[in-house]
N, C-alpha and C positions, 0 to 999 in steps of 0.2 A: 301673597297668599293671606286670607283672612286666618286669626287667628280662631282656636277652638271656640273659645268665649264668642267671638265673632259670628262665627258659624250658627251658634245654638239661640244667638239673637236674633238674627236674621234670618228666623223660620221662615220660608215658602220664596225667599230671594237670593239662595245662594248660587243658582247659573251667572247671575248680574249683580254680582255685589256694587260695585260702581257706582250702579241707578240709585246709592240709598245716599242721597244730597244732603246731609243732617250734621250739625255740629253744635254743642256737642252731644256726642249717639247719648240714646236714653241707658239710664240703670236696666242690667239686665233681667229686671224683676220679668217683665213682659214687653216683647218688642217682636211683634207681627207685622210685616209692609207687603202689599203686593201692587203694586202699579198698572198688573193684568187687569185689578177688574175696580176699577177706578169710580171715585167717588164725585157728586156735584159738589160744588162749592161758591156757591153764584145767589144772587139774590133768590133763588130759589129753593135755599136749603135753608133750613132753622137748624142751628146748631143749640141743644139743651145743657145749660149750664148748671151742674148744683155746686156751690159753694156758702156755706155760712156769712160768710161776706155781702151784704148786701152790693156795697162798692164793685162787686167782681162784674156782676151783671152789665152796669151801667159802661164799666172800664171797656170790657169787651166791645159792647157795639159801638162806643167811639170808636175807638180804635179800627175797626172792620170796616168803620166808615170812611175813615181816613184813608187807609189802604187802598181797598175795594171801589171807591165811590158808591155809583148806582148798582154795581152787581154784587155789594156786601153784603152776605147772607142776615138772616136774621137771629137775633139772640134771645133764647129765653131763659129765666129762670125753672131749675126742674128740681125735682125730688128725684129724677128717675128711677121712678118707682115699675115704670112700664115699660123700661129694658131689665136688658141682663145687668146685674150690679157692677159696675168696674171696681178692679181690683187698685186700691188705695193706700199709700204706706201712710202711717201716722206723722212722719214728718210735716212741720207747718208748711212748708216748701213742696209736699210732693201734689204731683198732678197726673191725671191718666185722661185718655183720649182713645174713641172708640171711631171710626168710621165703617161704616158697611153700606148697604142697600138699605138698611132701616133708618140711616139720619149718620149724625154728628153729634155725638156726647161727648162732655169735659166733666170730672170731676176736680176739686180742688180744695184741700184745706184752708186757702188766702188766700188774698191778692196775688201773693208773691206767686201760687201755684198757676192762678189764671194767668200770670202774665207768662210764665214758662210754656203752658200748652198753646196761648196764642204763637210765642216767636217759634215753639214748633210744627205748631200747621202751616204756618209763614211760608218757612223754609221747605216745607214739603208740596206747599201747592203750588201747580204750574197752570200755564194758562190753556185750556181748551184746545184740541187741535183741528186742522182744516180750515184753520182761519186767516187770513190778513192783516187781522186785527185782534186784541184781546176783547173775547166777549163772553169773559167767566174764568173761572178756575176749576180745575178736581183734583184731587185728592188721590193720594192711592189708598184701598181700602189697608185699614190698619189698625192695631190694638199696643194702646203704650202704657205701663204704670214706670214713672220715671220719679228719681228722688232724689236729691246732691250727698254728695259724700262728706263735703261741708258746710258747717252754715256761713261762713264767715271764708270770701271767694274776690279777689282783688284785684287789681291791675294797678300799678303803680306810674302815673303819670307826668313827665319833666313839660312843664310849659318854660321854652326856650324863649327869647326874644324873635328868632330866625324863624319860631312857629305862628302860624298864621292861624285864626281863632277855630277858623272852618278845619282844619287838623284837629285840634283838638275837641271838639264836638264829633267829630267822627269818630275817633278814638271811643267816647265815651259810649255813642249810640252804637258801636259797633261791640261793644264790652258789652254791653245791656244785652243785645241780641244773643249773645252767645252765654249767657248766663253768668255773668259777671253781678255779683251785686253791691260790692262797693267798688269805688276809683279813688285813690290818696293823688292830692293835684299838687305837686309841688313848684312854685314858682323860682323861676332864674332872674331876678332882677325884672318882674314885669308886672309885678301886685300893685294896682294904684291904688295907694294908703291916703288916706284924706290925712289922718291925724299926724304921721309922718313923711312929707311927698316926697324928701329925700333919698325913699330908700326903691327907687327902682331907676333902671335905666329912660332916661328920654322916651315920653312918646309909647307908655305901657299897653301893652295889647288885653294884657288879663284886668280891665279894667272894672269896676264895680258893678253897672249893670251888664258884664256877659257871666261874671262872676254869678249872680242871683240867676239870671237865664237861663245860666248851664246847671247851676243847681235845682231848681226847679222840673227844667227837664228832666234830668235824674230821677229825683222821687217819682215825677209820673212812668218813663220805664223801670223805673224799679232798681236803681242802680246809685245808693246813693255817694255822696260827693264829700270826702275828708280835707280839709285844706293841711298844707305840710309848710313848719317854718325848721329851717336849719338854725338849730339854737346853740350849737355850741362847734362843732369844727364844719368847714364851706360856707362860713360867714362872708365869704366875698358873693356867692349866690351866683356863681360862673364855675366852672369844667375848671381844676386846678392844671391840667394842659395846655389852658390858652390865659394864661396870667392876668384875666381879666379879671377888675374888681367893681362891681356894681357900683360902690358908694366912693372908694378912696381915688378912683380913677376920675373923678368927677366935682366930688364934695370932699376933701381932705380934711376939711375943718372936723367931721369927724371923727377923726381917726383916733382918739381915748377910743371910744367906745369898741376896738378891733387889739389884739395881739400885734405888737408890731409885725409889717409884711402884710396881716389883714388878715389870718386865713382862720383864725379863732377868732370870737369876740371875746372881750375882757370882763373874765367872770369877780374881778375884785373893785370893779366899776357900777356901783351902785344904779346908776342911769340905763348899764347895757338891762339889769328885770325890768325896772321900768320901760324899758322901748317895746322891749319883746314880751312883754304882756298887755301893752298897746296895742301891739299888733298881730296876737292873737285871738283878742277878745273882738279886734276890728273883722278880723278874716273871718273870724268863729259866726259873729254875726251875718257876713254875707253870703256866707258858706248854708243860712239857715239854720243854725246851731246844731249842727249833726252830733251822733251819740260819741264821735272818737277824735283827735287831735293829733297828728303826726309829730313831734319836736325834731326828728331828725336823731342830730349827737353821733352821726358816725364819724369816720377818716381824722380827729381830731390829733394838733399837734400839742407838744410840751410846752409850756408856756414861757415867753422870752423876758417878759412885762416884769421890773422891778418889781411891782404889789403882789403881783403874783406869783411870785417865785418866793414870797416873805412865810408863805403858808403852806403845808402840807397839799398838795395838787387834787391828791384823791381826796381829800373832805372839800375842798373848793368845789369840785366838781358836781362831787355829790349835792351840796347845796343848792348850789348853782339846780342841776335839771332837777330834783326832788321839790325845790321852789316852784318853777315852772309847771310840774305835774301836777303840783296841787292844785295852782290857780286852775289848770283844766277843768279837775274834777269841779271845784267850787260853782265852774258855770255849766257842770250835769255832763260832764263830755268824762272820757279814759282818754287820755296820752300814750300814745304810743311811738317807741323810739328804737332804732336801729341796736345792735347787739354786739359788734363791735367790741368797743372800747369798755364795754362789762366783761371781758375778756384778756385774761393776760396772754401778752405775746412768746411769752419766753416757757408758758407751762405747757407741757409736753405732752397732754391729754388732748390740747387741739390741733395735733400735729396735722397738715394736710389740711385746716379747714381755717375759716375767716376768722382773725381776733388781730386786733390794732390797737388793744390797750396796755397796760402798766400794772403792775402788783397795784399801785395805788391807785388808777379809773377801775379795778376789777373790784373791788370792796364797795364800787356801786352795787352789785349783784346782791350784797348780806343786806344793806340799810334801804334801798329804794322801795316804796310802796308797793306792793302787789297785785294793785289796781293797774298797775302800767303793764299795757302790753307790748313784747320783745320781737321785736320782728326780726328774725333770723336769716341773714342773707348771706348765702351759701353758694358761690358761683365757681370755684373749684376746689377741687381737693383729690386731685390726682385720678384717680378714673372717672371718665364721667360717663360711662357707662352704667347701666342698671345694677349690677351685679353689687353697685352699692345702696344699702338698703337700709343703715343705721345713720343717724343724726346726732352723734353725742354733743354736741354743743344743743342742741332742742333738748334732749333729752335732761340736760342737765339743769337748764333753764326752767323745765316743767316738774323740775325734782325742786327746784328753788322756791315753786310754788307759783311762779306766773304765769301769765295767759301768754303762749306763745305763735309763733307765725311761720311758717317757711315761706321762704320767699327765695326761687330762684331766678336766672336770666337769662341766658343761653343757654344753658344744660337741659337741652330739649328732653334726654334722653332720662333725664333724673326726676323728671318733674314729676311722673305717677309713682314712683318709689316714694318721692319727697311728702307727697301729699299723701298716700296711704301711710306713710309713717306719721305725720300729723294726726291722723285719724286715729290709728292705733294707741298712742301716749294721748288721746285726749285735750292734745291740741286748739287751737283758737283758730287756725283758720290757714289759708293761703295767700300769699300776695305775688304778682307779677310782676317782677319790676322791668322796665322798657329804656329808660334811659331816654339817651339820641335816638333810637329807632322807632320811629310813628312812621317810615315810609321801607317799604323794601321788601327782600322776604324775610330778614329776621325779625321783622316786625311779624307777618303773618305767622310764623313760627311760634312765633312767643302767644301770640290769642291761640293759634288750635293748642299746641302742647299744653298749654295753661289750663285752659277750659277745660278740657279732657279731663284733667290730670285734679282740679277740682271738684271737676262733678263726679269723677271716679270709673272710669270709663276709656276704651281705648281711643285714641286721635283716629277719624276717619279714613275709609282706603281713600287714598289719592286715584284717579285717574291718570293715564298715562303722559299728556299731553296738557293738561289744564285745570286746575284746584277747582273742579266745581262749589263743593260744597263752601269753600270760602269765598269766595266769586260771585256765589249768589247774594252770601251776607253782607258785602260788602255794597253790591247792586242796589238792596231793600235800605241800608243807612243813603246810600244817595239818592234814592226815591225820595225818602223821607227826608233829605235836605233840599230837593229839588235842584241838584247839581246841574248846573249847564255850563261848569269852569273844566276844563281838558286835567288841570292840573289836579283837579275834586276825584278823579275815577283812580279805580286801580289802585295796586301799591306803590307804584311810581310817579313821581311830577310827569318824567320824558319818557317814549320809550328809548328813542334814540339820545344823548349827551347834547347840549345845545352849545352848538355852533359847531359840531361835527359835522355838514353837511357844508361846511365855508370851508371846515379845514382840511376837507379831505375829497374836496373834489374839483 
């Protein structure tokens, strides 16, 4: 059953809720669809574009072009002065969209607005019916003023070795579609570093030019690309479940630069800032020097290392990433690091919720810059039902004075509390973190709750039998990768297990 909010959106479509294929749903400023009385959408239609943006105009009919081919309607620049005005929020982000019998209008404060009301006519145009073939699209007539609930809207992406490139370009394009506007990319042993080639596994997939490629791409959908270095605890750059070590398993000769066992680096090792600001300023650059910088700093252990145990841990510590944050800033980027370990384990305020640090890594939180932002990763804490609705570890981070983040993972059910509570305190933004899951339905789960729960907004009804509205999103990233791989579609490689068809019959 749609909810009220539902209801009141989906003026003139509530017999067929179903029909409304859209993710994620617009702000419920204004949201009219009727699919009865259907709109062109074929090289016969001009759609009138106003946006101050010069760039918007031109974005558009690439893009339409790309899509559509020969039946891409035409774009023009409008004042639309000679319709009715659409209703417009002042957000730089918001966009409204009008279809009727009179044409196709977009209004848009920027880029970022056109690129929102393209990936939602996308998602809403179907092809022509009575046909064999596609020969156009329409539209259901509609009226939308849609606007995010934040600006700052994530996905948090692990390039594994086991990942194959065209995974992770999907990922990203399929983030973009959904109105994702950044991705944190973190690499597992698979960054090919020219200045240091030591430090990936054999044979790196996240190599330099798909690095710039996939960046690139980004900024043209609109989605852009943060690179993520683990700078102080998962210095093996491997799943502490499969004791695998990127660098020690392979190259031992460097093992100063690691805690012994490998699972910190050794912050009393003068060479571990040097490497790792090698190889952020290497990434930062192929990254296209984006406005932010991930350092990592979670799950960190105590340190074993003579030199380092000669010294107070918590001023180590603090040196150690306070160093590193600065370099960011210095090349125009914010750093941004997990929350963790700015957190004492033993204090009793964050009973129920994530914190892996010490009296001494928690005295990060008084001395660190306030330029760094806290990315608060919250994946239990006893009900994970909605019913909880406070954040006091965010909240207390935003009383500290920084720019902070929620960021959940499974807690499908938390995610619009999490993010309106964001909202509420003032917040800096959302992040989705993904992990191992780029294929499955906890993958799927994690884009729609996510999105949803970003742009502020309820996750679409499901249909009974088959996730249209993510089915289709998924369809338009393969379009536009031109997939003809079995293993490219869907959320699965197989549907069936491979070699279950030997062993079971």
């Amino acid at each position: 059953m749609l909810s009220a909010f539902a209801v009141s959106a989906f003026a003139g479509n509530e017999a067929n809720p179903d029909a409304i294929e859209l993710a994620p749903l617009p702000a419920p400023a204004e949201f009219r669809i009727d699919m009865d009385r259907p709109v062109a959408f074929d090289a016969s239609t001009t759609v009138a574009l106003e946006c101050p943006d010069d760039k918007g105009t031109e974005w558009l009919a690439v893009h339409f072009r790309e899509w559509y081919g020969a039946q891409s309607p035409k774009v023009v620049a409008s004042n639309l002065s000679t319709f009715q005005p659409l209703k417009l929020s002042g957000s730089p982000e918001a966009y409204a969209i009008a279809a009727d019998a009179s044409g196709v209008r977009i209004a848009a404060r920027s880029l970022a607005g056109v690129r929102w009301a393209a990936y939602t006519l996308r998602q809403l145009a179907i092809a022509k019916r009575g046909t064999f073939k596609t020969e156009g699209r329409i539209l259901p007539a509609v009226e939308i003023s849609d606007v995010p609930l934040l600006g700052f809207r994530a996905v948090h992406l692990c390039w594994f070795p086991e990942l194959r490139p065209q995974q992770m370009e999907r990922a990203i394009r399929l983030a973009a579609l959904l109105k994702f506007n950044y991705a944190i990319i973190e690499p597992w042993g698979v960054y090919e570093s020219e200045k240091h080639p030591w430090w990936h596994w054999p044979n790196p997939t996240m190599t330099k030019a798909e690095v710039r490629r996939l960046s690139a791409l980004g900024r043209d959908l609109g989605i852009t690309l943060i690179p993520q270095i683990n700078a102080f605890g998962h210095a093996s750059s491997s799943r502490s479940c499969t004791m695998k070590h990127m660098v020690l398993d392979i190259a031992p000769e460097y093992e100063p630069l690691f805690e012994p066992g490998g699972w910190n680096w050794c912050l009393t090792n003068p060479e571990t800032q040097r490497v790792l600001r090698e190889l952020i300023a290497e990434m930062h650059e192929d990254f296209g020097n984006p406005p932010f910088f991930h350092l990592g700093c979670d799950e960190a252990q105590p340190p074993t290392c003579p030199e380092c145990r000669k010294r107070p841990y918590g001023e180590l510590v603090c040196e150690h990433i306070a160093g590193l944050a600065d370099f960011v800033k210095s090349r125009g980027a914010r750093a941004m690091i997990w929350h963790d370990m700015l957190l004492d384990r033993s204090d009793k305020r964050w009973k129920g919720f994530v914190k892996c640090g010490s009296k001494a890594t928690a005295t990060l939180a008084d001395t660190l810059s306030k330029d760094v932002i806290i990315c608060d990763w919250q994946y239990s804490y006893g009900d994970m039902k909605e019913v909880c609705m406070d954040w006091p570890t965010m909240g207390y981070f935003k009383e500290k004075g920084f720019a902070v983040a929620g960021c959940p993972w499974m807690n499908y059910n938390a995610m619009k509390p999490m993010a309106d509570y964001i909202a509420k305190i003032g917040g800096f933004g959302f992040i989705e973190t993904t992990w191992h899951h780029l294929r499955g339905g906890d993958w799927v789960k994690m884009y729609k709750y996510a999105s949803a729960a970003a742009w502020g907004t309820p996750v679409p009804p499901g249909t009974p039998q088959y996730d249209t509205p993510f089915g289709n999103v998924m369809r338009l990233v393969g379009y536009d990768m031109k997939t003809t791989d079995y293993l490219d579609t869907g959320h699965l490689n197989y549907q069936v297990p491979p070699g279950w068809w030997v062993d079971n019959n």
